[in-house]
C-alpha positions in Angstrom: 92.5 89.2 105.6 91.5 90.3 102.2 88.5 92.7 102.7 87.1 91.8 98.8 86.9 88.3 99.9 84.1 89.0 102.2 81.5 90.2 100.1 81.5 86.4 98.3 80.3 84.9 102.0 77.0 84.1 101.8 74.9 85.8 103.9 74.3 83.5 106.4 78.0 82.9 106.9 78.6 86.5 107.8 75.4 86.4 110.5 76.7 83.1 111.9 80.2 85.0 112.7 78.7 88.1 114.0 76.6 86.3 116.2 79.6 84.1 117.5 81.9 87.6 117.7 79.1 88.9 119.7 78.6 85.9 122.1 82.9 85.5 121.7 82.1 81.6 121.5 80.7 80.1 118.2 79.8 77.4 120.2 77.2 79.7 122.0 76.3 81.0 119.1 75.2 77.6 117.1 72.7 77.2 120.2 70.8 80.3 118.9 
């Protein structure tokens, strides 16, 4: 993955991953 991509996610993008990394379903994590 390029790391420079990152930075043009929107914000909420990148909180909506970490919360499904941290939950390890994103199904879980679109409950929150």
């Amino acid at each position: 993955m390029d790391h420079s991509s990152n930075q043009l996610l929107p914000l909420e993008t990148l909180r909506a991953f970490d919360a499904a990394a941290r939950t390890g379903s994103f199904s879980a994590a679109a409950e929150r």
